[in-house]
ChimeraX commands (.cxc) that place a marker at each C-alpha (Angstrom):
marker #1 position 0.00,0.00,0.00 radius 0.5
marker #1 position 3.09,2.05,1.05 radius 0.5
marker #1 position 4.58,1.76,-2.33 radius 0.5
marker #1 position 1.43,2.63,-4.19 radius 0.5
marker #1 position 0.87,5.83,-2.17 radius 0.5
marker #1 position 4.45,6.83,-3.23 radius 0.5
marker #1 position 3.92,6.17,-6.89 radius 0.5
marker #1 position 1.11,8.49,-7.04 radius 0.5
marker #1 position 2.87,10.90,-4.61 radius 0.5
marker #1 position 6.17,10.59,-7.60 radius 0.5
marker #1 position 3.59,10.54,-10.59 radius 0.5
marker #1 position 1.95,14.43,-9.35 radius 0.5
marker #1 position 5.14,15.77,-8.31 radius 0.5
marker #1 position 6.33,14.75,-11.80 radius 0.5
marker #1 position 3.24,16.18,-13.95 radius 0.5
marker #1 position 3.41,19.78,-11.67 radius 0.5
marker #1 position 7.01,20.00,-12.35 radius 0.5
marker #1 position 6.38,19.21,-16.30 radius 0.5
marker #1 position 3.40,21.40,-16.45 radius 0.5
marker #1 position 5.12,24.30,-15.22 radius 0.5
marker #1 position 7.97,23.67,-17.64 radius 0.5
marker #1 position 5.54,23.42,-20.78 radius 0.5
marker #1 position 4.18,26.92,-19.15 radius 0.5
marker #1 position 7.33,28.81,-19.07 radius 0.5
marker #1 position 7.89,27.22,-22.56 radius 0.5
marker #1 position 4.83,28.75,-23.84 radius 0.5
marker #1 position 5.89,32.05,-22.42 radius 0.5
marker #1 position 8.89,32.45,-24.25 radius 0.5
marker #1 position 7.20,30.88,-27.42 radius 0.5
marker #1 position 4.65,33.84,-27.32 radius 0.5
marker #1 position 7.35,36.01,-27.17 radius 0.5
marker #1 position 9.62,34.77,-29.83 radius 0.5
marker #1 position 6.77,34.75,-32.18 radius 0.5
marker #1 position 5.32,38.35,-30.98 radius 0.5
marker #1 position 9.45,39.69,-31.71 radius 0.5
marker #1 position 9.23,37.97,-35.27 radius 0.5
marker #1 position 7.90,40.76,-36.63 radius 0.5
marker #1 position 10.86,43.10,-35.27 radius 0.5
marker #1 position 13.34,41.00,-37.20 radius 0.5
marker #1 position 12.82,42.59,-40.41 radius 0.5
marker #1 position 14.33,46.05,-39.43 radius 0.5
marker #1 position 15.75,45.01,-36.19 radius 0.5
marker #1 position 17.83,41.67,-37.23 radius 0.5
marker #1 position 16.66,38.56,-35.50 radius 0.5
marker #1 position 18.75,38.70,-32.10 radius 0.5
marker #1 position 17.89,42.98,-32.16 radius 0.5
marker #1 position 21.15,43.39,-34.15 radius 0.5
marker #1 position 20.18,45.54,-36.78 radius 0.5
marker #1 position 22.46,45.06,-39.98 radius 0.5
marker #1 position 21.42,48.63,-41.38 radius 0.5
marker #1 position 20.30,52.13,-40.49 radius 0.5
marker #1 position 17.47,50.85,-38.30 radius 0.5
marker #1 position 18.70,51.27,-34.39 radius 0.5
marker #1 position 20.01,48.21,-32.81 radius 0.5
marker #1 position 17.81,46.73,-29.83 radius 0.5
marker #1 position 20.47,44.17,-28.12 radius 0.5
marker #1 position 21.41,44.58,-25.10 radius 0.5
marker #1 position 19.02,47.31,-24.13 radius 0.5
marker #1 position 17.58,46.66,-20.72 radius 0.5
marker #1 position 13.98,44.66,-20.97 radius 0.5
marker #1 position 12.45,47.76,-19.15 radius 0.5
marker #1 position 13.90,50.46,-21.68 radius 0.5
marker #1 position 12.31,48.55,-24.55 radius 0.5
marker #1 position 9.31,48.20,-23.01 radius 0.5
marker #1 position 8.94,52.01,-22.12 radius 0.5
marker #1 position 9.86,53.12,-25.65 radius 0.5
marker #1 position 7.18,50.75,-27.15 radius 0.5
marker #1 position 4.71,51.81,-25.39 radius 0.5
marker #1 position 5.06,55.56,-25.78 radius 0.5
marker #1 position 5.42,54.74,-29.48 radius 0.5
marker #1 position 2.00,52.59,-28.87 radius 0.5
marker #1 position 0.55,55.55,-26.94 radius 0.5
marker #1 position 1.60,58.51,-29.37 radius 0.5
marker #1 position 4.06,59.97,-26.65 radius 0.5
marker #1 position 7.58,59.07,-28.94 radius 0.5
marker #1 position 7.40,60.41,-32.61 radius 0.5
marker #1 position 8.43,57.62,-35.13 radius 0.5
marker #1 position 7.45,56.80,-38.61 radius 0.5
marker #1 position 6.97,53.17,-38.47 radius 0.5
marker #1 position 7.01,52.14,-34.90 radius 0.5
marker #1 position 3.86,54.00,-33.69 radius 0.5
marker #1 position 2.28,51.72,-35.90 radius 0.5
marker #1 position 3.42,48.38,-35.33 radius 0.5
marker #1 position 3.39,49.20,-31.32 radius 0.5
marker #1 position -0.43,50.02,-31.79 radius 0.5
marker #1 position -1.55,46.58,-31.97 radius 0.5
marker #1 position 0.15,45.39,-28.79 radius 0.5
marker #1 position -1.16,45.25,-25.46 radius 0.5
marker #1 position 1.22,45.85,-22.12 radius 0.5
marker #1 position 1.33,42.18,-21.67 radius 0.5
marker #1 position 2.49,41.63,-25.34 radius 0.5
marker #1 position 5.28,44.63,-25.27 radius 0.5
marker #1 position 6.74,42.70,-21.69 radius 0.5
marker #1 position 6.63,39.86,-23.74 radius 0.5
marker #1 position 8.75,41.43,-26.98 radius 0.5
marker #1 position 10.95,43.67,-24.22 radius 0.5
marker #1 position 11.95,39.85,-22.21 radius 0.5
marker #1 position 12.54,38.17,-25.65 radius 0.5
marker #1 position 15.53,40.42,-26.63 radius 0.5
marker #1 position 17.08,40.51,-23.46 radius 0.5
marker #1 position 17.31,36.74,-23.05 radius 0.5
marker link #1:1,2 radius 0.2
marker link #1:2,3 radius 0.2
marker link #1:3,4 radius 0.2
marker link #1:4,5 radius 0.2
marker link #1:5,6 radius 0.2
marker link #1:6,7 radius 0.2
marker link #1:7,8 radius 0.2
marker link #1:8,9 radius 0.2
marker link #1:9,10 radius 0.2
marker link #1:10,11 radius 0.2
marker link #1:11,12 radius 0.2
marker link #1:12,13 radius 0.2
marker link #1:13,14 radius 0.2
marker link #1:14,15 radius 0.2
marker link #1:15,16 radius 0.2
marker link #1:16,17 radius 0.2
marker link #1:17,18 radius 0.2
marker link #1:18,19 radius 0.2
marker link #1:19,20 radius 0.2
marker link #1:20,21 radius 0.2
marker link #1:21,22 radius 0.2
marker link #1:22,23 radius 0.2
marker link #1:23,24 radius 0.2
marker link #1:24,25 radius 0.2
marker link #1:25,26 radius 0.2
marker link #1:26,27 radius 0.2
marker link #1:27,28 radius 0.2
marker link #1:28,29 radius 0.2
marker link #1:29,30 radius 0.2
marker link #1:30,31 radius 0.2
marker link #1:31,32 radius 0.2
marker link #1:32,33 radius 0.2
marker link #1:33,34 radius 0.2
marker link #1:34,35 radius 0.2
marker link #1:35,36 radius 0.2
marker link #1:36,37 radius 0.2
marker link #1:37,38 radius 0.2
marker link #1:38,39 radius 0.2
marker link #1:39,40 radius 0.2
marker link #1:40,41 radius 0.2
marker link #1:41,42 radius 0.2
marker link #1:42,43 radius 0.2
marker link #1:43,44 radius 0.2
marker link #1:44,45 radius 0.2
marker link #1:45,46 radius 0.2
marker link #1:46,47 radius 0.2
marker link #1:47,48 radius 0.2
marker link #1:48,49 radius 0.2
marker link #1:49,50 radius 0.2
marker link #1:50,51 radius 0.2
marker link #1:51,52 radius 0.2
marker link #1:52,53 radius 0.2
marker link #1:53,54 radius 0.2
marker link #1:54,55 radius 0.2
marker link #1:55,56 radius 0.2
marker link #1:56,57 radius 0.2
marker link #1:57,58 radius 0.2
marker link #1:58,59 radius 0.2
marker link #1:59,60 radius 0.2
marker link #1:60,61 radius 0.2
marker link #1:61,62 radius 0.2
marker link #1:62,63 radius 0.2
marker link #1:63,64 radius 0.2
marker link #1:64,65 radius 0.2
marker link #1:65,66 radius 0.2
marker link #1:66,67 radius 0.2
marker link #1:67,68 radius 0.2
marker link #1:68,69 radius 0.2
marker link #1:69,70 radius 0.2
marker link #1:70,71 radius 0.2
marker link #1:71,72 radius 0.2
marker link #1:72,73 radius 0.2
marker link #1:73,74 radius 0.2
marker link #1:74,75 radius 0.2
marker link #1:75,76 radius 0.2
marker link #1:76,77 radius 0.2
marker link #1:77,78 radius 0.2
marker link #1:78,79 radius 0.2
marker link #1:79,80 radius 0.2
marker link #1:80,81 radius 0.2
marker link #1:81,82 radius 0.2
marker link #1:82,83 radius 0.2
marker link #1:83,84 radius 0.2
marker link #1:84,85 radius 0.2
marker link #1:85,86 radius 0.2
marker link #1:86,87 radius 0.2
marker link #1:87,88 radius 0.2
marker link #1:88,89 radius 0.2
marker link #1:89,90 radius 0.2
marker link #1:90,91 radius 0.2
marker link #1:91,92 radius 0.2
marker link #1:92,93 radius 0.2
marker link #1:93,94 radius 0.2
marker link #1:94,95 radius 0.2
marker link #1:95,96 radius 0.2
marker link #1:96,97 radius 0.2
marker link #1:97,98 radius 0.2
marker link #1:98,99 radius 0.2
marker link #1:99,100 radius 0.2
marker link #1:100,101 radius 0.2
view
């Protein structure tokens, strides 16, 4: 009975400690795939091979900050008030954590 008790007791410790895992994964999956759209102009790691200012190594809180005054009108741009429109706070921490990893 002992040993049964412990199986279950392994088997739940062992599914919470997955399930968190697959929920941090899908954390930085939403973010990778909310920053695709920066690699165009931005390079892939925020390295931008041209004109367009690099985002690597900026701190995660800078980056967030700057898209959201772009988002909110408060930081003139020409292409970034745009794209930040469609992204909630949430979304921006998301983009901001991705390219500080």
């Amino acid at each position: 009975m002992k040993s049964i008790q412990q199986f279950f007791l392994t088997v739940i410790v062992l599914a919470c400690t997955l399930t968190s895992s697959l929920l941090n994964a899908a954390e930085v999956t939403r973010g990778a795939m909310l920053a695709n759209s920066c690699a165009a102009c931005h390079g892939t790691d925020g390295k931008s091979p041209g004109s367009i200012p690099a985002i690597y190594g900026k701190p995660a809180s800078y980056l967030a900050k700057a898209l959201m005054d772009f988002r909110d009108g408060k930081r003139p741009s020409t292409v970034m008030g745009r794209h930040a429109k469609a992204y909630s706070d949430e979304e921006i921490k998301l983009i901001a954590d991705f390219f500080t990893r």
